[in-house]
C-alpha positions in Angstrom: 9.5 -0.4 -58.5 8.1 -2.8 -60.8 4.4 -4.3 -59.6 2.7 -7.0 -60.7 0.2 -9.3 -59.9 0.2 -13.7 -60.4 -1.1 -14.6 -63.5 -4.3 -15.0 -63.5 -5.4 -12.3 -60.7 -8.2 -9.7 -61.5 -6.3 -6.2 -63.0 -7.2 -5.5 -59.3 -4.1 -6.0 -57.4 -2.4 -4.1 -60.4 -4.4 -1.1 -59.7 -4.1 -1.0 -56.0 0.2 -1.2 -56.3 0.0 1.6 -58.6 -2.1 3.7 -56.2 0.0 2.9 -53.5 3.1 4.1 -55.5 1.6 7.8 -55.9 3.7 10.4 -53.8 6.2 7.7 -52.5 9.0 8.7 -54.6 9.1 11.7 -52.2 9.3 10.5 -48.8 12.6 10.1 -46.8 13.6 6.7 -47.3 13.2 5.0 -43.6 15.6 2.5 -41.1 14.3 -0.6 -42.3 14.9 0.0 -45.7 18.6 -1.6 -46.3 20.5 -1.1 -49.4 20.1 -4.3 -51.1 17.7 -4.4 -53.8 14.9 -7.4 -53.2 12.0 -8.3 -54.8 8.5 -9.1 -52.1 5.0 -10.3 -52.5 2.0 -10.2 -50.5 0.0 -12.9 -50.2 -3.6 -13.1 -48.8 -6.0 -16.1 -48.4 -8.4 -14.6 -48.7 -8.8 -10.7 -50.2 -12.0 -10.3 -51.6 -13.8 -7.6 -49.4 -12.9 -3.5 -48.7 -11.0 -4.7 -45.2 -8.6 -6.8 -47.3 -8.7 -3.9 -50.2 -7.7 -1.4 -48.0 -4.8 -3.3 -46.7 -3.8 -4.7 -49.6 -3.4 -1.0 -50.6 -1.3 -0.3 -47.5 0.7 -2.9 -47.7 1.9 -2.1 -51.3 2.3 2.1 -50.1 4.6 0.6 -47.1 7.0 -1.0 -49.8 6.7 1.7 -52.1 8.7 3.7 -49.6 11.9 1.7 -49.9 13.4 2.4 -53.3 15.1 -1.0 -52.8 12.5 -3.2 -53.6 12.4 -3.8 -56.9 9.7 -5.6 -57.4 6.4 -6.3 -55.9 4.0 -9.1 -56.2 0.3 -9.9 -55.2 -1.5 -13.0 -54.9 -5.4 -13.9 -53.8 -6.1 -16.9 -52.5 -9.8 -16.7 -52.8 -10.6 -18.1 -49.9 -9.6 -21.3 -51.1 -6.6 -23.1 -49.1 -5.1 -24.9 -51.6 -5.0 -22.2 -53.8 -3.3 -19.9 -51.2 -0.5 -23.3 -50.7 0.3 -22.9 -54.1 0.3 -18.9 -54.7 2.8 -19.7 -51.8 5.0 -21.9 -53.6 4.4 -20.3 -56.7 6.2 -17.0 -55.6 8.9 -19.2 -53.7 9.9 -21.1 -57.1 9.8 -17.7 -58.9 12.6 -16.4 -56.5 10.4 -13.9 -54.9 13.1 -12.6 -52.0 10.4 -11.7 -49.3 6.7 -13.0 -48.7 3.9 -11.4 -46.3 1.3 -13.5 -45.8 -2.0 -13.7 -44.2 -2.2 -17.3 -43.6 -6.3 -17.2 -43.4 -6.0 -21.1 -43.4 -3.9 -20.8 -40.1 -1.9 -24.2 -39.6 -2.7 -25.6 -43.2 -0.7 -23.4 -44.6 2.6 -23.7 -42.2 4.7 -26.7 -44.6 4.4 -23.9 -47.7 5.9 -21.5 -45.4 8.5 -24.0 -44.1 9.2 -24.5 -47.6 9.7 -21.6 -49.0 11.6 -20.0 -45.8 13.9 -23.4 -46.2 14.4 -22.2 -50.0 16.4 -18.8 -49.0 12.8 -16.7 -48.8 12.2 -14.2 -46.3 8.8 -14.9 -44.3 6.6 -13.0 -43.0 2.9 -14.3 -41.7 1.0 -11.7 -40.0 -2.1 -11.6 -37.8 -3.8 -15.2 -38.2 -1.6 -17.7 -36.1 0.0 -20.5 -38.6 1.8 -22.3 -35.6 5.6 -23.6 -36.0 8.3 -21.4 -34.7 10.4 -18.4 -36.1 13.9 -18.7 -37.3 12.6 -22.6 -37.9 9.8 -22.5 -39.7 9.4 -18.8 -41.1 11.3 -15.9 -40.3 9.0 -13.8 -37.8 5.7 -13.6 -37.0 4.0 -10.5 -37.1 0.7 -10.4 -34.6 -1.8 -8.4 -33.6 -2.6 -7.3 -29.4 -6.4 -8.4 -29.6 -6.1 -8.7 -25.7 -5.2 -5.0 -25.8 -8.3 -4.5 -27.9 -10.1 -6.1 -25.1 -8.6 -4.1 -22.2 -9.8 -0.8 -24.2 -13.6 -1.8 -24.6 -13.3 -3.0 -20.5 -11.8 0.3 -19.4 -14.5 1.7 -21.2 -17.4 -0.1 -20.2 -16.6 0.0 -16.9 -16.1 3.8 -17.5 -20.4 4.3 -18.8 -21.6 1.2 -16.9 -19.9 1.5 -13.0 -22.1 -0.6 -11.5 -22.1 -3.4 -13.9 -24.1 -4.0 -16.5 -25.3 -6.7 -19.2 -22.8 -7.3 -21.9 -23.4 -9.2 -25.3 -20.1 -10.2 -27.0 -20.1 -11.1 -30.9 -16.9 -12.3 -32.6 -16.3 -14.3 -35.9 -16.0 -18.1 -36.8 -16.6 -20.4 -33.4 -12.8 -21.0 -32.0 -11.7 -18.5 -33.3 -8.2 -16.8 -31.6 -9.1 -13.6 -31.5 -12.4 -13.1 -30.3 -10.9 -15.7 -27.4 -8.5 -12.8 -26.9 -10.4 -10.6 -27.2 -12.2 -11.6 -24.0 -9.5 -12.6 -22.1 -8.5 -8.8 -22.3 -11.9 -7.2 -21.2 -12.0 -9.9 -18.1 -8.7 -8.6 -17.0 -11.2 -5.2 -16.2 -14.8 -6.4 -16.1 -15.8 -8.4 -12.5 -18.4 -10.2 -12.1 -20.7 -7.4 -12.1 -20.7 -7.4 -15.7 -22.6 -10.5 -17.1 -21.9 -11.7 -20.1 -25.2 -13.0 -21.6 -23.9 -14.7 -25.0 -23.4 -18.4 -25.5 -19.4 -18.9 -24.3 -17.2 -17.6 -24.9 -19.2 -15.3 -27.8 -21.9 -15.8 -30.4 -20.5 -17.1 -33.4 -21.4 -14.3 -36.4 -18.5 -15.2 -39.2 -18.4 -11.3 -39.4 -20.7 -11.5 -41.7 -23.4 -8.9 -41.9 -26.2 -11.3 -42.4 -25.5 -13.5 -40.0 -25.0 -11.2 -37.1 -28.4 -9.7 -38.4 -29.8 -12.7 -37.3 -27.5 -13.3 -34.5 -28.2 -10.0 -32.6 -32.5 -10.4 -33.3 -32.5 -13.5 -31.4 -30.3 -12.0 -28.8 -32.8 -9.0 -28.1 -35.7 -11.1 -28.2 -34.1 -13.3 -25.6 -32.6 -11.0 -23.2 -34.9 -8.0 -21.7 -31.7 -6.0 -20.7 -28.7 -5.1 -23.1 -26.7 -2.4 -21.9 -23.7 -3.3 -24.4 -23.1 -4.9 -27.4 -18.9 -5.5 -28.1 -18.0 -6.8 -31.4 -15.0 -6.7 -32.9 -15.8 -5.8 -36.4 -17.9 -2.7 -36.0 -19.4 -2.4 -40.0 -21.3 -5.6 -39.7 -23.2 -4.3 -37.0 -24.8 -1.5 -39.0 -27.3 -3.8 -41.1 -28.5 -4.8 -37.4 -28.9 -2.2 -35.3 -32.0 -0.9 -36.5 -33.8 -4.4 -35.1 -33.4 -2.9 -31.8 -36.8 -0.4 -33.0 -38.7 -2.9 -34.3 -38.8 -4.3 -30.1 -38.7 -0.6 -29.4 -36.0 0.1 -27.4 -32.9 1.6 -28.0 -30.0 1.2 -29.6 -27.4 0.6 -26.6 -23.9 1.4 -25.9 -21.0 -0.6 -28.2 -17.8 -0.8 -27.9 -16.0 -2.2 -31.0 -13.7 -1.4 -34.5 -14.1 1.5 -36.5 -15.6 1.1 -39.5 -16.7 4.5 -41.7 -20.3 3.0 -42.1 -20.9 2.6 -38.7 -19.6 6.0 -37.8 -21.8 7.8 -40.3 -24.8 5.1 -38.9 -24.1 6.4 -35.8 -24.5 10.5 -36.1 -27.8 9.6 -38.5 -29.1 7.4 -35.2 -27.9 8.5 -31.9 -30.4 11.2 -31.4 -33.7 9.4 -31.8 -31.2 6.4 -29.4 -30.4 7.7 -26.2 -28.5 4.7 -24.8 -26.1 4.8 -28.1 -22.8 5.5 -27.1 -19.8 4.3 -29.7 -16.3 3.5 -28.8 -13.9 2.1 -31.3 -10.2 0.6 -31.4 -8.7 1.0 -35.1 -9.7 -2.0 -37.2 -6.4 -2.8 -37.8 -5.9 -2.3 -41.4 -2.0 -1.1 -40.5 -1.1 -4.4 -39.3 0.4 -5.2 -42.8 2.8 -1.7 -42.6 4.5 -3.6 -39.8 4.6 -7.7 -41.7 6.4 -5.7 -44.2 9.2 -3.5 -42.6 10.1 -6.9 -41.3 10.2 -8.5 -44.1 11.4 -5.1 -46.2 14.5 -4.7 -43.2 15.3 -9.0 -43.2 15.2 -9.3 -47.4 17.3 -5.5 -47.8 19.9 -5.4 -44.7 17.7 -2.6 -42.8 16.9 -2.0 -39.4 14.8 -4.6 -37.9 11.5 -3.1 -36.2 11.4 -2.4 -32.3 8.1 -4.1 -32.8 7.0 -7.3 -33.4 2.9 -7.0 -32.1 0.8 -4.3 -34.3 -1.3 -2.7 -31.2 -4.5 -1.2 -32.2 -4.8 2.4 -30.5 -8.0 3.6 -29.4 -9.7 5.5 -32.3 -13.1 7.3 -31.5 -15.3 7.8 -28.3 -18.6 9.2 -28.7 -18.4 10.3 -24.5 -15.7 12.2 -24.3 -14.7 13.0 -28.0 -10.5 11.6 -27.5 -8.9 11.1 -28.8 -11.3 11.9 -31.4 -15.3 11.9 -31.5 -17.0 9.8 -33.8 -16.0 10.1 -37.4 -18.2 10.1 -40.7 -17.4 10.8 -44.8 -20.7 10.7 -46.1 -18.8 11.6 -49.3 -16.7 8.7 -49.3 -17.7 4.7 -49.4 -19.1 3.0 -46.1 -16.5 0.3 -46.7 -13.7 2.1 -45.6 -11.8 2.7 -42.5 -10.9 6.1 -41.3 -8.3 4.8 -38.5 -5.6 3.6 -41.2 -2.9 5.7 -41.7 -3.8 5.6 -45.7 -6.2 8.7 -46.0 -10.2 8.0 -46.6 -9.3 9.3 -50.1 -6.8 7.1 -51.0 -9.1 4.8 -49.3 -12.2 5.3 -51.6 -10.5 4.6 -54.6 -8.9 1.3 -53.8 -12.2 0.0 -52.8 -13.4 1.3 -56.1 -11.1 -0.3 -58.3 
């Protein structure tokens, strides 16, 4: 398989497809691989920190096990929208076969889609909602089951805190879908018992480490009582956490996404905090795998996936150690994400690159 990256990328992308290529040669060729030879690309909006390297490398080690695609194609948008339009048009007008994209820009980005799926492309957005409709606008929508994410951290909660309890909720960007999601699934569990004590429906952190930093000192000076923090990117919690000893108190129970920095935070802290209990859902790095054997199994003449949602399974649980207890690699970057299916190895040296 031939792997490139659009002109005027970082060697980056390069180095990730090549690493993701290692060892594939070997493994039995699966369903959704068909026997036409197509060429794919995956396009992000924005790739510039280890969450999108990691799945950046997953998604290239997915392709890389069907022999028929020929070539493979990666493009950054930078977190600029207009450049992720025309990376998106770019790879249409090339005669890229197959496109997976994560439309960060949501919406904005649905008439390049429309265009390049009414150009004969294969497409596949994943995760962020663009809007329009499959078979009409793109070919499927891959999503993710952030209400199931929501469900696990309520069964859980309710699980260490019976009798209710005080529960501080940080997501992303205000509006965003899946912190909204994300709630909807834990009130499915929690009753009113459980008091949410964040502005509605979360406090806005961008999931940026900074940010929630200053988000989660106001919180504790505010509010007395915290008996759990949810958030549903675990790592930037880890900068934090420690503000909860400068009020001295503890460190209290949180349910979230696994992250190998907070897991390693975690067995360095949890003595000296007795109330610090950790749960996590996988972070979702995989969700690419499945945006690709669709798009692998429409462009080749495979089998078409019996799934359409990527649902995050439960990863670590510091109470009752399943399905696993909480996982650290001190040897290994903090930036990494021990639930993919891509090993922490593997991992390490995408991040790296």
């Amino acid at each position: 398989m031939k792997l490139t990256s659009l002109k005027g990328q970082t060697a980056l992308a390069a180095a990730l497809m090549t690493l993701a290529v290692a060892g594939a040669a070997q493994a039995e060729v699966p369903s959704w691989c068909g026997p036409n030879q197509a060429s794919l690309a995956l396009l992000d909006g924005y790739g510039g920190n280890s969450w999108r390297l990691v799945t950046t490398a997953s998604g290239a080690a997915e392709a890389a096990l069907c022999p028929s695609i020929t070539d493979y194609q990666y493009a950054d948008g930078q977190g600029n929208t207009q450049k992720a339009i025309s990376d998106i048009k770019g790879m249409a007008a090339k005669g890229v076969n197959a496109l997976v994209v994560f439309g960060d820009a949501g919406p904005a980005v649905l008439p390049a889609l429309k265009s390049a799926f009414g150009a004969g492309a294969v497409v596949v957005p994943y995760r962020v909602v663009v809007g329009g409709e499959e078979g009409k606008d793109y070919t499927k929508f891959v999503g993710s089951s952030f209400v199931d994410d929501g469900v696990s951290w309520g069964n859980w909660i309710k699980s260490i805190l019976p009798d209710g309890g005080n529960v501080l909720f940080l997501s992303g960007p205000a509006g965003n879908s899946q912190g909204t999601d994300e709630l909807a699934g834990m009130k499915q569990i929690l009753d009113d018992k459980y008091v949410f004590i964040n502005p509605e429906p979360f406090a806005v952190t961008n999931w940026d480490p900074a940010l929630t930093q200053q988000v989660l000192s106001a919180e504790i000076a505010k509010n007395d009582k915290i008996d759990v923090i949810v958030s549903d990117f675990g790592p930037s919690l880890v900068g934090a956490l420690p503000t909860f000893g400068k009020f001295n108190r503890s460190i209290p129970a949180i349910a979230t996404s696994d992250g190998n920095s907070l897991g390693c935070f975690w067995e360095d802290n949890h003595e000296a905090n007795p109330d610090f209990k950790l749960f996590t859902v996988a972070t979702g790095n995989d969700n690419v795998r499945l945006a690709v054997q669709w798009a692998v199994a429409s462009a080749t003449g495979g089998t078409l996936p019996s799934e359409k949602i990527f649902k995050a399974p439960v990863f670590e649980d510091s109470v009752s150690g399943s399905p696993s207890a909480v996982q650290c690699r001190k040897d290994l970057p903090g930036s990494i994400y021990l639930s993919a299916v891509m090993s922490g190895d593997d991992q390490a040296a995408a991040v790296n690159k």
